[in-house]
mmJSON file of the N, C-alpha and C atoms, coordinates in Angstrom:
{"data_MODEL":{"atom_site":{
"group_PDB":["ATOM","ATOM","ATOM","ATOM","ATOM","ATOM","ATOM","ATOM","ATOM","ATOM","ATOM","ATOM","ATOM","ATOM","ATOM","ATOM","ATOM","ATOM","ATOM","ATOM","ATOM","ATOM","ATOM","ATOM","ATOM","ATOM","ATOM","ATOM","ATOM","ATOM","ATOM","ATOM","ATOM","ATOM","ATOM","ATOM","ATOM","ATOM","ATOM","ATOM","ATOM","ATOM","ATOM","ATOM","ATOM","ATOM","ATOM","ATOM","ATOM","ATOM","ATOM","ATOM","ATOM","ATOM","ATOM","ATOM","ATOM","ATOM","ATOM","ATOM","ATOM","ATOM","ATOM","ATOM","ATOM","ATOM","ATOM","ATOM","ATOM","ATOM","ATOM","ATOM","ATOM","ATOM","ATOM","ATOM","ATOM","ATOM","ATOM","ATOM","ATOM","ATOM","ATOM","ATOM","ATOM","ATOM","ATOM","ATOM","ATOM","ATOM","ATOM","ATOM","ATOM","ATOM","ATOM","ATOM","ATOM","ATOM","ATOM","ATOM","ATOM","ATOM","ATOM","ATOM","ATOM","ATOM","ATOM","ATOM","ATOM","ATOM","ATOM","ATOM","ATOM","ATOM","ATOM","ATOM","ATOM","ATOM","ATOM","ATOM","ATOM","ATOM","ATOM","ATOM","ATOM","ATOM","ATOM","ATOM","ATOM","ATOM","ATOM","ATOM","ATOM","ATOM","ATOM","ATOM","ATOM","ATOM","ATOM","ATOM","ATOM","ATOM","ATOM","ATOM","ATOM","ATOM","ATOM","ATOM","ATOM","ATOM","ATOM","ATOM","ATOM","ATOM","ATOM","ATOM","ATOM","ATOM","ATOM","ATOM","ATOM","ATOM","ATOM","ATOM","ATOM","ATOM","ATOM","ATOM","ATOM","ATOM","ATOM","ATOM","ATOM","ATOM","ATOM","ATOM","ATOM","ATOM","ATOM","ATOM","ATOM","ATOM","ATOM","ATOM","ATOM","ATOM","ATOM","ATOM","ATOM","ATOM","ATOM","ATOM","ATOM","ATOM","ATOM","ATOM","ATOM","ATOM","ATOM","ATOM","ATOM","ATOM","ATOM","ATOM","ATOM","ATOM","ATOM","ATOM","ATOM","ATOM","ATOM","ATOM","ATOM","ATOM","ATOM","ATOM","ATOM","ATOM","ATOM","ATOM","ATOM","ATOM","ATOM","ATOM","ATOM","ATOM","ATOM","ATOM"],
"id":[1,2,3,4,5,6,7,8,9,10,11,12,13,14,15,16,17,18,19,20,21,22,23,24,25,26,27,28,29,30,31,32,33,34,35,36,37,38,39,40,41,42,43,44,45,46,47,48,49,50,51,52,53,54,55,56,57,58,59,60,61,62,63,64,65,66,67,68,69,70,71,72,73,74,75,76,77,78,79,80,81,82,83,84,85,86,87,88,89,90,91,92,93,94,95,96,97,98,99,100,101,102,103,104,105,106,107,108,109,110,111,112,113,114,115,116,117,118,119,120,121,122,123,124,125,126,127,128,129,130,131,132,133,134,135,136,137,138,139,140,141,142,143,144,145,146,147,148,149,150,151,152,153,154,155,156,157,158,159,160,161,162,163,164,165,166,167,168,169,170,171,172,173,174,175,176,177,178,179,180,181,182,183,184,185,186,187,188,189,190,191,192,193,194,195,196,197,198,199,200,201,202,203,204,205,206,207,208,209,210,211,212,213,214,215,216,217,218,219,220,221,222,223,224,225,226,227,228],
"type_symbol":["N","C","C","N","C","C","N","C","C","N","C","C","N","C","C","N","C","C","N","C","C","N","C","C","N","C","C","N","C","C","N","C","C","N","C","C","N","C","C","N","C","C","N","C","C","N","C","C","N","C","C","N","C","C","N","C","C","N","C","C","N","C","C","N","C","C","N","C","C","N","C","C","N","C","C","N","C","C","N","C","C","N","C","C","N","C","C","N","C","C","N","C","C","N","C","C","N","C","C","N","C","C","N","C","C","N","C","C","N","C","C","N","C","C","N","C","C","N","C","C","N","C","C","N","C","C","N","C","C","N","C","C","N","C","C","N","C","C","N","C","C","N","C","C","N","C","C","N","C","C","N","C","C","N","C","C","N","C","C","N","C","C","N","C","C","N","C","C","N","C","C","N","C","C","N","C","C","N","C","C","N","C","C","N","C","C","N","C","C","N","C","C","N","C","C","N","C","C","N","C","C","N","C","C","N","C","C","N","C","C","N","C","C","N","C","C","N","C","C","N","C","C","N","C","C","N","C","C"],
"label_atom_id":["N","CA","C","N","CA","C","N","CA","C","N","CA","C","N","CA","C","N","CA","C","N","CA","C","N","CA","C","N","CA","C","N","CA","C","N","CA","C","N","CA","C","N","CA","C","N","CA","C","N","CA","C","N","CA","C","N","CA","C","N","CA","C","N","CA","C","N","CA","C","N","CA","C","N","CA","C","N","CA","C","N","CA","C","N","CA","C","N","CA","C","N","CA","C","N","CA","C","N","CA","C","N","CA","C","N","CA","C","N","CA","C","N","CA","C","N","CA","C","N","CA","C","N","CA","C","N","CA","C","N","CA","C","N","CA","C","N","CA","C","N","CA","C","N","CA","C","N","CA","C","N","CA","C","N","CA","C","N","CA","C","N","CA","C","N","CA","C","N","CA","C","N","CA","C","N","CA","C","N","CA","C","N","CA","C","N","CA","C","N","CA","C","N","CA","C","N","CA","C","N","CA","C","N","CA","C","N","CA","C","N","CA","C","N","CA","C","N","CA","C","N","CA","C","N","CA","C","N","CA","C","N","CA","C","N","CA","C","N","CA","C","N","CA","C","N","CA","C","N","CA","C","N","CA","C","N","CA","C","N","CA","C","N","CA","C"],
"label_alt_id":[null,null,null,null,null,null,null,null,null,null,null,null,null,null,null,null,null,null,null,null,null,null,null,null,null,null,null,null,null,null,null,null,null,null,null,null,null,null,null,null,null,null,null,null,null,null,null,null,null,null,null,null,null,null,null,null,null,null,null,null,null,null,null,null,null,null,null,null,null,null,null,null,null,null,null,null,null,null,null,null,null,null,null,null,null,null,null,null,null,null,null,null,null,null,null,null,null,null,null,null,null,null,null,null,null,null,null,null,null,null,null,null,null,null,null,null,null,null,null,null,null,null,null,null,null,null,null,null,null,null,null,null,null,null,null,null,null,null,null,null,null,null,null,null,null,null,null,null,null,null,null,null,null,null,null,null,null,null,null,null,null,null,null,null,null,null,null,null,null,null,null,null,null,null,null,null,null,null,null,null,null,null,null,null,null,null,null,null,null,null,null,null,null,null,null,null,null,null,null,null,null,null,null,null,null,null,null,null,null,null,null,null,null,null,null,null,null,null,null,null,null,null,null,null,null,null,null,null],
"label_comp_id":["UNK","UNK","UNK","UNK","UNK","UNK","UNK","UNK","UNK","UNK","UNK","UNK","UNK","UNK","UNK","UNK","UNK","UNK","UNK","UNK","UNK","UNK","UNK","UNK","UNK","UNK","UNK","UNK","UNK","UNK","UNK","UNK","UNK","UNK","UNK","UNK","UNK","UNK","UNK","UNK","UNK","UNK","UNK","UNK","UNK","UNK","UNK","UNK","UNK","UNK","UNK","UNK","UNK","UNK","UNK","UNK","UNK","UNK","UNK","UNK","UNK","UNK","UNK","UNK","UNK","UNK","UNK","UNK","UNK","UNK","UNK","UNK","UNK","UNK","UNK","UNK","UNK","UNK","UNK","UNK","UNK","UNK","UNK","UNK","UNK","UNK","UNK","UNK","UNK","UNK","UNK","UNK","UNK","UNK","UNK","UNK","UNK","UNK","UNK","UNK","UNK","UNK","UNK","UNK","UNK","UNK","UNK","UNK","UNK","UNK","UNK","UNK","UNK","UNK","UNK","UNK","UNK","UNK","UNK","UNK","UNK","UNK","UNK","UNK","UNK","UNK","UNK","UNK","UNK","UNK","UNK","UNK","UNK","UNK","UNK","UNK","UNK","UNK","UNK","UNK","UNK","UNK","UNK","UNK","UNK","UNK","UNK","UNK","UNK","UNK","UNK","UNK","UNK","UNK","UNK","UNK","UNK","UNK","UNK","UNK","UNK","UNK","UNK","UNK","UNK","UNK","UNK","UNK","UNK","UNK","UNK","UNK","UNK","UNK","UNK","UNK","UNK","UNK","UNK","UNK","UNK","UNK","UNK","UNK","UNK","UNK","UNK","UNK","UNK","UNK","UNK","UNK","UNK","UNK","UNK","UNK","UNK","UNK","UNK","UNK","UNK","UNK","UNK","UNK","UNK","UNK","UNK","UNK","UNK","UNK","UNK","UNK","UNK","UNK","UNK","UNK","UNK","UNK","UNK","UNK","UNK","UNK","UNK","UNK","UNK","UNK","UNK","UNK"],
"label_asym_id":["A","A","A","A","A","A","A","A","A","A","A","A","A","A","A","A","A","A","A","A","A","A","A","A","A","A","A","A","A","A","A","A","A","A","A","A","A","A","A","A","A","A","A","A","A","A","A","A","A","A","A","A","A","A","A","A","A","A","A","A","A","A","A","A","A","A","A","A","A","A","A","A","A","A","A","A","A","A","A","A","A","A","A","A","A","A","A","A","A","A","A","A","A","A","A","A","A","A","A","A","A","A","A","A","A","A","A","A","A","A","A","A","A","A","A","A","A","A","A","A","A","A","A","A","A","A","A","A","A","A","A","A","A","A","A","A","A","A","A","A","A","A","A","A","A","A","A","A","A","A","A","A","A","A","A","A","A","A","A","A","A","A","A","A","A","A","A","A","A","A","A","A","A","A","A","A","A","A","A","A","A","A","A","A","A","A","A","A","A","A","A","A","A","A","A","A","A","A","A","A","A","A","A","A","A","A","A","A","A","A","A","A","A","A","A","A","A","A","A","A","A","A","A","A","A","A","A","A"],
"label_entity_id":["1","1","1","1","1","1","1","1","1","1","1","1","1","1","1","1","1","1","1","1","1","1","1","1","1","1","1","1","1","1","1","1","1","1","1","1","1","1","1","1","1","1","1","1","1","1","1","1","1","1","1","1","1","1","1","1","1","1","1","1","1","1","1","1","1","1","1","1","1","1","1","1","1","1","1","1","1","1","1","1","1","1","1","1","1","1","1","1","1","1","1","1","1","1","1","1","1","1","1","1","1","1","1","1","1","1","1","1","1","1","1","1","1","1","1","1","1","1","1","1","1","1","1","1","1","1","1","1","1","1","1","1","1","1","1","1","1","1","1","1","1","1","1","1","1","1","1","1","1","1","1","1","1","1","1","1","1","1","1","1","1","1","1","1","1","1","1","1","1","1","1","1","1","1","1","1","1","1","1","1","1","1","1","1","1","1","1","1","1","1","1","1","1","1","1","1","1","1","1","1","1","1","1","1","1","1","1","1","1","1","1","1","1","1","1","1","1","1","1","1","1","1","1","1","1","1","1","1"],
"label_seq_id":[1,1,1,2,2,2,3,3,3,4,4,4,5,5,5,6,6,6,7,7,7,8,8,8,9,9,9,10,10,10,11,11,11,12,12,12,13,13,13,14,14,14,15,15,15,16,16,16,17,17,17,18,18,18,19,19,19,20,20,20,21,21,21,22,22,22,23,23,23,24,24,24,25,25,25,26,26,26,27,27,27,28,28,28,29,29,29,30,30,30,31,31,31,32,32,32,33,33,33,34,34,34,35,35,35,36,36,36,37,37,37,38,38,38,39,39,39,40,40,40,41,41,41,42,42,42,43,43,43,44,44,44,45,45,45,46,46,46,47,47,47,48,48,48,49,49,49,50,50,50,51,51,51,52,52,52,53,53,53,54,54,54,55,55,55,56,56,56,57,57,57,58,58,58,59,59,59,60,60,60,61,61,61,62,62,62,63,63,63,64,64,64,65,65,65,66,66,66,67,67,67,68,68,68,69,69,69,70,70,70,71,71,71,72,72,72,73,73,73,74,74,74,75,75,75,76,76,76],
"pdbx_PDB_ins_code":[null,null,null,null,null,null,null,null,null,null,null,null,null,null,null,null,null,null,null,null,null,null,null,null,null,null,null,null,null,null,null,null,null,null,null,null,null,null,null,null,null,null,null,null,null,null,null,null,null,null,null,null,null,null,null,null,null,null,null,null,null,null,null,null,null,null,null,null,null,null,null,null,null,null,null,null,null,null,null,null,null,null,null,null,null,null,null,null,null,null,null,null,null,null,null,null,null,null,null,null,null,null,null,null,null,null,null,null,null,null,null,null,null,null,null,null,null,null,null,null,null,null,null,null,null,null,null,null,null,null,null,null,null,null,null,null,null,null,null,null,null,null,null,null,null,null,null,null,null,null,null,null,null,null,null,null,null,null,null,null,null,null,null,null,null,null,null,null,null,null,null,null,null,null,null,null,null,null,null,null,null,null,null,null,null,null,null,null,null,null,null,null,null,null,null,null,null,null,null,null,null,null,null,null,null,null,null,null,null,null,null,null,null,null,null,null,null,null,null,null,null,null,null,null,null,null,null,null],
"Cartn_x":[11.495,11.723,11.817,12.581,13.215,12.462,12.164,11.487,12.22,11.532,12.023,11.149,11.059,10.085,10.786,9.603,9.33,8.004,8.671,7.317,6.504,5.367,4.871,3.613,3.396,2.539,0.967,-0.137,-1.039,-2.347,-3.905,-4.725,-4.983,-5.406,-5.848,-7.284,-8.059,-8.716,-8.215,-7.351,-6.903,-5.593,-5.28,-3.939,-5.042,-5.828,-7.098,-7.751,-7.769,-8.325,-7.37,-6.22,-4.987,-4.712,-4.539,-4.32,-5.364,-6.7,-7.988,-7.857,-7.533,-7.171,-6.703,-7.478,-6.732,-5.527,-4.454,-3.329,-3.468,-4.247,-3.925,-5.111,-5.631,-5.874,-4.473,-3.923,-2.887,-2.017,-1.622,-0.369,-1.134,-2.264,-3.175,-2.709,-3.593,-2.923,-1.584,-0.889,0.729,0.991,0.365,1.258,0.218,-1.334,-1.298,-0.699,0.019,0.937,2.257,2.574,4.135,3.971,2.666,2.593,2.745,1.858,1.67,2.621,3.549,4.81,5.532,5.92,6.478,6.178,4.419,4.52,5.073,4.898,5.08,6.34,7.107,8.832,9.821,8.949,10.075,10.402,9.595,10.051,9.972,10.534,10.129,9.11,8.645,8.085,6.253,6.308,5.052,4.746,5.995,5.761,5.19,5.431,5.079,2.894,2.861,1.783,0.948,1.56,0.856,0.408,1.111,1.275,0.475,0.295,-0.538,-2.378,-2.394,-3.569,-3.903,-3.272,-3.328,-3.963,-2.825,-3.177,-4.673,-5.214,-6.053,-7.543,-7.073,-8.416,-8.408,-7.59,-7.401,-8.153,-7.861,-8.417,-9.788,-10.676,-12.22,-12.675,-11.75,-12.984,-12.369,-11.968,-12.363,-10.957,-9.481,-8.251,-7.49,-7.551,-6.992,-5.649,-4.855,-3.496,-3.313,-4.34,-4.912,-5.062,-5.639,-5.818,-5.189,-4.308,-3.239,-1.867,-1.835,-0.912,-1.465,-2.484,-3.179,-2.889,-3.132,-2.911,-1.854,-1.086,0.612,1.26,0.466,0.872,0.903,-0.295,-0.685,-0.116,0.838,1.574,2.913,3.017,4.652,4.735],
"Cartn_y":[-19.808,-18.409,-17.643,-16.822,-16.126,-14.8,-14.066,-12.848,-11.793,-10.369,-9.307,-8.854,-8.089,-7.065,-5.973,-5.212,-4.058,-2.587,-1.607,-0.735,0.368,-0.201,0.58,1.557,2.653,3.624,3.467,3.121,2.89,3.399,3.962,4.686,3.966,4.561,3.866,2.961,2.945,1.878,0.395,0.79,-0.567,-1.095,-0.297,-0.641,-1.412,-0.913,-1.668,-2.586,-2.765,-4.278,-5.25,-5.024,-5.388,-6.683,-5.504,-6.152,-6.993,-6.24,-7.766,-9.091,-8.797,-10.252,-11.69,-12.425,-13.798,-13.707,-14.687,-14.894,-15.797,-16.516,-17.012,-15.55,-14.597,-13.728,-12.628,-12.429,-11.265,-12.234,-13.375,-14.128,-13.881,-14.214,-13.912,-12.144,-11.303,-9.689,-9.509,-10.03,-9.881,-10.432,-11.955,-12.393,-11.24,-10.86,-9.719,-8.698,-8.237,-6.667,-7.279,-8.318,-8.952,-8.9,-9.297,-9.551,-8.491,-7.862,-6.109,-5.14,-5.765,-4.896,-5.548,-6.815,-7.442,-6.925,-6.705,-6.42,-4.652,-4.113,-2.613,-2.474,-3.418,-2.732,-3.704,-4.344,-5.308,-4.354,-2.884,-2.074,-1.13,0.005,1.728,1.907,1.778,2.01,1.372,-0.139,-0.988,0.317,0.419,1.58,2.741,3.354,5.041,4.253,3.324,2.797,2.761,2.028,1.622,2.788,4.183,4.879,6.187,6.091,6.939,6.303,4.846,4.254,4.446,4.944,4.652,6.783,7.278,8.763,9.134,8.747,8.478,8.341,6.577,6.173,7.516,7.842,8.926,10.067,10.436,12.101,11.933,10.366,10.181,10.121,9.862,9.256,11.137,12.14,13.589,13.625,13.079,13.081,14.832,15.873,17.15,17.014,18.154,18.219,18.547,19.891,20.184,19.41,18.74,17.019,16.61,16.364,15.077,15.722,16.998,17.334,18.025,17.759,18.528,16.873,15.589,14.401,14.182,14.72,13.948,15.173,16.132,16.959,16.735,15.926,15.182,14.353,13.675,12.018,12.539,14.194,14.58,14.652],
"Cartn_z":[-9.563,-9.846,-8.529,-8.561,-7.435,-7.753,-5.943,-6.309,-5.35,-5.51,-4.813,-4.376,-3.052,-2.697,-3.106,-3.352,-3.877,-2.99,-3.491,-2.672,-3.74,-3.608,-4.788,-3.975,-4.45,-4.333,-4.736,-3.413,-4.603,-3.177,-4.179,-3.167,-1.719,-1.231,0.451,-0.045,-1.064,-1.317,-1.381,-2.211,-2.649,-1.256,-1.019,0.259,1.091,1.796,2.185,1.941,0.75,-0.014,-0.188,-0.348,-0.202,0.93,2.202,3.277,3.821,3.646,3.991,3.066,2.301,1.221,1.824,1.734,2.393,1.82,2.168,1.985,0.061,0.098,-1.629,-2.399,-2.329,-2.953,-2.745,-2.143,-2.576,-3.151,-3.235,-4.44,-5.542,-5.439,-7.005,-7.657,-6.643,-6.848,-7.466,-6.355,-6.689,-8.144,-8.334,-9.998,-10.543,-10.878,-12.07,-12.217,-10.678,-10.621,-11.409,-11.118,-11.805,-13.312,-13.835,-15.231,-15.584,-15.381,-15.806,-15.773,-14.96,-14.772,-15.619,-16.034,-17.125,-18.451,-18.462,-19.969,-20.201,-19.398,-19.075,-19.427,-18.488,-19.077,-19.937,-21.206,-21.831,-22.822,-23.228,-23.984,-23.562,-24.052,-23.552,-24.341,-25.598,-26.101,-25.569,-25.011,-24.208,-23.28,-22.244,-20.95,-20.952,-22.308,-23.339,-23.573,-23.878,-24.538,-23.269,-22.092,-21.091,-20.117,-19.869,-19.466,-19.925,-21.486,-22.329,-21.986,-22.329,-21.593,-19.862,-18.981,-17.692,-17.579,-18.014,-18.514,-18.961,-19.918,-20.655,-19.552,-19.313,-18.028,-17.257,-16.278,-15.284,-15.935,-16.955,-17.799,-17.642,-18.232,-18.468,-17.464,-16.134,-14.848,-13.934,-14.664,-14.147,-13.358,-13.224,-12.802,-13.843,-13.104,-13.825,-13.311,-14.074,-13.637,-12.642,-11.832,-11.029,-9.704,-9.797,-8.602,-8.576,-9.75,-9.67,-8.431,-8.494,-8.037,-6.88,-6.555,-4.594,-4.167,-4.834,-4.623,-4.029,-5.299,-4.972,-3.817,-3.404,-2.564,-0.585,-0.811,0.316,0.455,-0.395,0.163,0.501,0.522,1.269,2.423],
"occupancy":[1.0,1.0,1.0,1.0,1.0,1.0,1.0,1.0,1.0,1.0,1.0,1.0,1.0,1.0,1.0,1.0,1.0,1.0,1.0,1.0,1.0,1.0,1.0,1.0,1.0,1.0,1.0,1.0,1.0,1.0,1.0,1.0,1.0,1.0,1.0,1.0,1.0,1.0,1.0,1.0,1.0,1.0,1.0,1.0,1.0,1.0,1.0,1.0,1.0,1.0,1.0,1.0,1.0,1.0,1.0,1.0,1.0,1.0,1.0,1.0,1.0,1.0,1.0,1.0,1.0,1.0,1.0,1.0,1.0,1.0,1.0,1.0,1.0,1.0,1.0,1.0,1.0,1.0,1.0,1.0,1.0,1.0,1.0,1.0,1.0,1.0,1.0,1.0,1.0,1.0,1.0,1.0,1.0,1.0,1.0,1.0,1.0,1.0,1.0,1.0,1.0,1.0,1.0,1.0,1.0,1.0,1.0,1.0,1.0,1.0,1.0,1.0,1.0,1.0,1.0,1.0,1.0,1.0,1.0,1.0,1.0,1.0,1.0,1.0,1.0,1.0,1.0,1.0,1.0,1.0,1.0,1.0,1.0,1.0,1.0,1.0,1.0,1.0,1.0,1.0,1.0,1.0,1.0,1.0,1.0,1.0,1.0,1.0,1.0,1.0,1.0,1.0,1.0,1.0,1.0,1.0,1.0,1.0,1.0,1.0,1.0,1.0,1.0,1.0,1.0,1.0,1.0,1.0,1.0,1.0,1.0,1.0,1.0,1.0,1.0,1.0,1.0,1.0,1.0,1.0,1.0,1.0,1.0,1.0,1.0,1.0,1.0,1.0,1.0,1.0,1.0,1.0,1.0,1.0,1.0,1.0,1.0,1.0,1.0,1.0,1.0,1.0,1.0,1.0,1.0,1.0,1.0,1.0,1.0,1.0,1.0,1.0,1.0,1.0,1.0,1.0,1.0,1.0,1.0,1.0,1.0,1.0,1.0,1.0,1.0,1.0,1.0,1.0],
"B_iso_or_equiv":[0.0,0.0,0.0,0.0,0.0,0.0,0.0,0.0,0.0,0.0,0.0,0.0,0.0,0.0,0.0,0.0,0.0,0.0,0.0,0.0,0.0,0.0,0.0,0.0,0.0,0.0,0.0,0.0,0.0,0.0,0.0,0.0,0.0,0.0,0.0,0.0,0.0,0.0,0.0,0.0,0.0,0.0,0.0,0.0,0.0,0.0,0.0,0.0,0.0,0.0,0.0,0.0,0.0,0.0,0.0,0.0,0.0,0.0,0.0,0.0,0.0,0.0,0.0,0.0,0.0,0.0,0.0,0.0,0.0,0.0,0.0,0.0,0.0,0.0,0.0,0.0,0.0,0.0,0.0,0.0,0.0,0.0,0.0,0.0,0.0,0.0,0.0,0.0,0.0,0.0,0.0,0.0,0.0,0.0,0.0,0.0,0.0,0.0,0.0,0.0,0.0,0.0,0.0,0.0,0.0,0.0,0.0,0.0,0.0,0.0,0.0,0.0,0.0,0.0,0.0,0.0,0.0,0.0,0.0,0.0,0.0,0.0,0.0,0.0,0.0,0.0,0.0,0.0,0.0,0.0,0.0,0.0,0.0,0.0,0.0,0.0,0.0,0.0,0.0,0.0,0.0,0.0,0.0,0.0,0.0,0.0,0.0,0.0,0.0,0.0,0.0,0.0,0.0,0.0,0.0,0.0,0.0,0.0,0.0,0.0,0.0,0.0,0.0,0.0,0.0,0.0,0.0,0.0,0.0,0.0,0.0,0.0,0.0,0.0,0.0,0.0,0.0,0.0,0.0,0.0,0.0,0.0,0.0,0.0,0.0,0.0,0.0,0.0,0.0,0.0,0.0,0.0,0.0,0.0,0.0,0.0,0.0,0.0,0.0,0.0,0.0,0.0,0.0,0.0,0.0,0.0,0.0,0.0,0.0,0.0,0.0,0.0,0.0,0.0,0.0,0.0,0.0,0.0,0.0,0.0,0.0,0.0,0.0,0.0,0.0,0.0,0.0,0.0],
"pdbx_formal_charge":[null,null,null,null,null,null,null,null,null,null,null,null,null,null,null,null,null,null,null,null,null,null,null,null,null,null,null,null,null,null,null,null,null,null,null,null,null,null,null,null,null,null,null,null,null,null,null,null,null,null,null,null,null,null,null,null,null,null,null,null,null,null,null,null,null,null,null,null,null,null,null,null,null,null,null,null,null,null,null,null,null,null,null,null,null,null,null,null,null,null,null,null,null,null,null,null,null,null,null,null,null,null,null,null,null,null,null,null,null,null,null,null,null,null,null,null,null,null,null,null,null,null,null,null,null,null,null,null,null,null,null,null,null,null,null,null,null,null,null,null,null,null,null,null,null,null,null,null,null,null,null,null,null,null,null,null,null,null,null,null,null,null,null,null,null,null,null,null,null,null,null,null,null,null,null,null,null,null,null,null,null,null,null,null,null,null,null,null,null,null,null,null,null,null,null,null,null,null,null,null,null,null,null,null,null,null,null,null,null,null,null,null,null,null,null,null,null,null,null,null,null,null,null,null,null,null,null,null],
"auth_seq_id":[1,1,1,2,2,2,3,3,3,4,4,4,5,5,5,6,6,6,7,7,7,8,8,8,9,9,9,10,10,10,11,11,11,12,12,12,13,13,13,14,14,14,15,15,15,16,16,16,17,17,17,18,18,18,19,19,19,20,20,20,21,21,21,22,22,22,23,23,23,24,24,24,25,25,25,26,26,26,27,27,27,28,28,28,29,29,29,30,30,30,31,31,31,32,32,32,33,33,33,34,34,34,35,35,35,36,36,36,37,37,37,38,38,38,39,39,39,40,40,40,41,41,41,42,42,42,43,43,43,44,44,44,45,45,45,46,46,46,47,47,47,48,48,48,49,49,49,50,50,50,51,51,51,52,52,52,53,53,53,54,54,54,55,55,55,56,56,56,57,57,57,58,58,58,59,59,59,60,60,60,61,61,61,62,62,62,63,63,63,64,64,64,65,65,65,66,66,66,67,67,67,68,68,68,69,69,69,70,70,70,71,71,71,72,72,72,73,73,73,74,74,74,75,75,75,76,76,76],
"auth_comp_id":["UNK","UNK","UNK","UNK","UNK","UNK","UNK","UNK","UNK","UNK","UNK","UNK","UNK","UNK","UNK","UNK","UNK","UNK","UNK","UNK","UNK","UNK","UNK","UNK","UNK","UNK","UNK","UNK","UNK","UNK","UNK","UNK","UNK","UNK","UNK","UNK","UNK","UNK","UNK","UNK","UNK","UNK","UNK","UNK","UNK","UNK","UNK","UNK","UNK","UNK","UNK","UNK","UNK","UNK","UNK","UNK","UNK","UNK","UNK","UNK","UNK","UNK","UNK","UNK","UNK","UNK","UNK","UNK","UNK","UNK","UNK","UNK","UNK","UNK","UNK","UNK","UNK","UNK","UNK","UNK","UNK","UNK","UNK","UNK","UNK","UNK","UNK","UNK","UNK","UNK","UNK","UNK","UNK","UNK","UNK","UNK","UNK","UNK","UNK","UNK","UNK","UNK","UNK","UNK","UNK","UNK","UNK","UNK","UNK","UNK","UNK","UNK","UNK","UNK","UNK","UNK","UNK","UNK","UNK","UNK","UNK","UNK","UNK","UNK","UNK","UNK","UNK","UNK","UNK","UNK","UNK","UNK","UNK","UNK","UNK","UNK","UNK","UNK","UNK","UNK","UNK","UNK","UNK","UNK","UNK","UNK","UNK","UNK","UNK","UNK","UNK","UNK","UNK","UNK","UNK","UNK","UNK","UNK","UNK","UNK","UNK","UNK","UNK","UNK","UNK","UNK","UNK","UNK","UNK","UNK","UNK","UNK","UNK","UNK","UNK","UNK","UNK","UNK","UNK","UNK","UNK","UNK","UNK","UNK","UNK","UNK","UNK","UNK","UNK","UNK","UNK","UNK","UNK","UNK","UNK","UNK","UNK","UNK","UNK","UNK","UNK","UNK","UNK","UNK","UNK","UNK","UNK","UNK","UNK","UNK","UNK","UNK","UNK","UNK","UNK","UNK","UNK","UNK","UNK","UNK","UNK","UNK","UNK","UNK","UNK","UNK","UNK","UNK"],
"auth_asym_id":["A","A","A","A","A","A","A","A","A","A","A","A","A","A","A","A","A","A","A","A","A","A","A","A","A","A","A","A","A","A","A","A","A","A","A","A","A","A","A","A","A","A","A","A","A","A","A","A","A","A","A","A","A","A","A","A","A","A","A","A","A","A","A","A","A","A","A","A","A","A","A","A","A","A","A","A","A","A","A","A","A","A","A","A","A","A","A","A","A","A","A","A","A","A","A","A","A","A","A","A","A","A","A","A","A","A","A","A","A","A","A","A","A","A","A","A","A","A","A","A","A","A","A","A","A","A","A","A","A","A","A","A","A","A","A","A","A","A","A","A","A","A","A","A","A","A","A","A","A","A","A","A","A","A","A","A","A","A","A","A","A","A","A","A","A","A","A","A","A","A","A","A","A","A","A","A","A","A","A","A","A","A","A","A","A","A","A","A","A","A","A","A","A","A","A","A","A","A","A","A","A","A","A","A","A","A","A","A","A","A","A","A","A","A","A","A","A","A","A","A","A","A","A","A","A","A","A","A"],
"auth_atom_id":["N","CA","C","N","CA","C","N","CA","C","N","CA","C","N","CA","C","N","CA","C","N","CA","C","N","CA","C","N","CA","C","N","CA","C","N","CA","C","N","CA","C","N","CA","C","N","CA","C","N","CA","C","N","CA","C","N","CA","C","N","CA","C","N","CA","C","N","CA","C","N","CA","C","N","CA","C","N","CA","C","N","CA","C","N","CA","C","N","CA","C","N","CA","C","N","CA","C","N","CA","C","N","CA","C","N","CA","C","N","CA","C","N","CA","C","N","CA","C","N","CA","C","N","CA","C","N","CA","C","N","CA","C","N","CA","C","N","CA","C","N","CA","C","N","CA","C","N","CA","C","N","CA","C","N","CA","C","N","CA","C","N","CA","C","N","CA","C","N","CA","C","N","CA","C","N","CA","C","N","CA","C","N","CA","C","N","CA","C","N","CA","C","N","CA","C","N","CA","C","N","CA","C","N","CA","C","N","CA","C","N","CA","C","N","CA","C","N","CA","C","N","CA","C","N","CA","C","N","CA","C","N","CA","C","N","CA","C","N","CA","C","N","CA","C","N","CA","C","N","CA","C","N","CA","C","N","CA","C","N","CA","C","N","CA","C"],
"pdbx_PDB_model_num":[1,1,1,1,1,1,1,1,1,1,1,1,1,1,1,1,1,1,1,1,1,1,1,1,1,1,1,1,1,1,1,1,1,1,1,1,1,1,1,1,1,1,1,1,1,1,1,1,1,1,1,1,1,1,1,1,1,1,1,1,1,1,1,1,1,1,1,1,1,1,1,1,1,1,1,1,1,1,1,1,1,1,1,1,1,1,1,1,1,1,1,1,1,1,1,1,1,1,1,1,1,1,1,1,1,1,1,1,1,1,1,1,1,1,1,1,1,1,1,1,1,1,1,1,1,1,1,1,1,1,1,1,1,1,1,1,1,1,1,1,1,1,1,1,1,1,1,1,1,1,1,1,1,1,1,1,1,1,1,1,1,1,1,1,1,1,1,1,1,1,1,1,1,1,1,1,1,1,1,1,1,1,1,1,1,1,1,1,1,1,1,1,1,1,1,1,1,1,1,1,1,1,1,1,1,1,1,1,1,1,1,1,1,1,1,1,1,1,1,1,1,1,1,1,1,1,1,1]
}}}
């Protein structure tokens, strides 16, 4: 199976945990980001599901519309 890089957006925690990762822990990382992205887009409807759950987590752990967007204001 043939692959692509890709660039995805993700906190400075994890970019950090990321890169300390031995080399067979980020192939590990990488296939659950592949799966997850597999199951995410074999429908619009999975993506609407996965996206409403991801929404959801974010709302309970105190993520406002508010933050989300002083957040996404800082990565310009």
């Amino acid at each position: 199976m043939t692959s692509q890089a890709i660039t995805i957006h993700v906190n400075p925690q994890v970019a950090r945990a990321f890169k300390r990762a031995s080399k067979r822990d980020r192939l590990k990382l990488e296939t659950i980001v592949n799966v997850k992205l597999v199951e995410a887009t074999r429908t619009q409807e999975s993506l609407k599901r996965v996206m409403r759950e991801i929404s959801r987590k974010a709302h309970s752990r105190g993520l406002t519309h508010d933050i989300l967007k002083e957040l996404l204001n800082e990565n310009q």
